[in-house]
N, C-alpha and C positions, 0 to 999 in steps of 0.2 A: 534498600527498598524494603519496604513491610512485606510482612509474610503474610503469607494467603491463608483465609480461613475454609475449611473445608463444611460443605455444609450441603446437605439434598435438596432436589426443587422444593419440597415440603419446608421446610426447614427456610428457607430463602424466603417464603411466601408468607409466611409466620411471623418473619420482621419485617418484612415489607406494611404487612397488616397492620404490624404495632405499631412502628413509624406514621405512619398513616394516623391511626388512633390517637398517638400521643398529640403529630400538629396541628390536631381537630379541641384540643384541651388548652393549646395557645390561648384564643382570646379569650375563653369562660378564666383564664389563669389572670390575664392582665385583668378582667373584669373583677375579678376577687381583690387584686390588688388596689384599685381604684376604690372600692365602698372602703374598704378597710382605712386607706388613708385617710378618707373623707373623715373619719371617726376622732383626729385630732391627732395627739404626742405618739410621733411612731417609736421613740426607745422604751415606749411600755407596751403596745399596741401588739396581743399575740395574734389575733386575725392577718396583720400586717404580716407578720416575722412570719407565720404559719403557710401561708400565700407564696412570699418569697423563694422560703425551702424550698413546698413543693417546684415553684418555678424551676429553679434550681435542679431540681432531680430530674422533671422531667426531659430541659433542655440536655442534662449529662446525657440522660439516656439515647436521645435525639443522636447526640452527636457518636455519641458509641452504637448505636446500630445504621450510621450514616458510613463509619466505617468499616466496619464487619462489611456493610453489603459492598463496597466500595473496593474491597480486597477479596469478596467471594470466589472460593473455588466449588461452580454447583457442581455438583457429581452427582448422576443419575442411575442408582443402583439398577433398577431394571435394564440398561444399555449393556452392565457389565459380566463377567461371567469368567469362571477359572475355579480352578481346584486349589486355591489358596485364599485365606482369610485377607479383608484389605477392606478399606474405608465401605460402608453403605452395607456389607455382607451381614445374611441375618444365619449367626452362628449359635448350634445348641452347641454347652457344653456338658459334661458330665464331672461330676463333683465327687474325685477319687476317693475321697473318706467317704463321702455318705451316699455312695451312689447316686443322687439327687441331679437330675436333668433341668438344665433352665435353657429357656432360649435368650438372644439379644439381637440386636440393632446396632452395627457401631456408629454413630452418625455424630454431628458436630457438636461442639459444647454447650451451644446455644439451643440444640433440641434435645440432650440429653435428658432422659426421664426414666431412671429405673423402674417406677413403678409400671410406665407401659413400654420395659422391654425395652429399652433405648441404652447405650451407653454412649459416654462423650470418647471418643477418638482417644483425648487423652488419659484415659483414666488409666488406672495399672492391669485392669483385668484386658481390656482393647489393644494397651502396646505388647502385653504379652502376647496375644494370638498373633496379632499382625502378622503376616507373611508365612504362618501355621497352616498345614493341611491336615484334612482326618485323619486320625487318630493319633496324631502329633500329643506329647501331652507336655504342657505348660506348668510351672507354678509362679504364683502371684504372691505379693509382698502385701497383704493388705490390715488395713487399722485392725481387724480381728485377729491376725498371724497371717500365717502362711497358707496356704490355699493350693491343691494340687488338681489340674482339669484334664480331662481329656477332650478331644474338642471330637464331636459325633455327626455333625451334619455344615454341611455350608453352601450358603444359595443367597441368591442374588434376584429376589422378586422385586 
């Protein structure tokens, strides 16, 4: 059996959206495809080839966010609550060498966004805390070196 993707209502809603968006680009796609060929010899024809791709990309994408939701595990951070880090929790940590406080989101791959505070489930700083309570202190293997946190707060809004 496939594995189940973990993902928030937000996050659920987000591909539901795109999905939507993308099957809405179907026939303007086959429409592009159709002038293009009208144009003559399609093994030179980049309109043509150009049309395709996209087709191409967007169908993959279709089909891969058809799955994702199709295997969703929604998990609803607000429902959940505990003195331990775990999927949805918005954990600050603190950054032992530089004293330096960040907060995060650990939320699914697919809505991971560092820049707003979001990390993916799977990333190395998220399986570190995983199942961490305050003042627990973690270190992380990451592309920069090594990384030592303390973890300072955890809540489940």
């Amino acid at each position: 059996m496939a594995e189940p993707v973990p993902m928030t209502p937000q996050g659920a809603q987000k591909l539901r959206d795109e999905l939507v968006r993308l099957k809405e680009e179907r026939p303007k796609i086959s429409r592009e495809i159709g002038i293009a060929r009208e144009h003559g010899d399609l093994k030179e024809n980049a309109e043509y080839h150009a049309a395709k791709d996209r087709q191409g990309m967007i169908e993959a994408r279709i089909k891969d966010i058809e799955d994702k939701l199709a295997r969703a595990e929604i998990i609803d951070p607000t429902k959940l609550s505990g003195d331990r880090v775990r999927f949805g929790a918005h954990v600050k940590v603190t950054n032992l060498d530089t004293d330096e406080e960040t907060s995060y989101q650990i939320v699914g791959a697919d809505e991971a966004d560092i820049n707003s505070g979001t990390i993916s489930i799977s990333a190395p700083l998220a399986r570190a805390l995983i199942g961490k309570s305050i003042g627990d202190e973690v270190v992380v293997t990451l592309p920069a070196g090594k990384r030592r946190y303390e973890i300072a707060e955890i809540d489940f809004r």
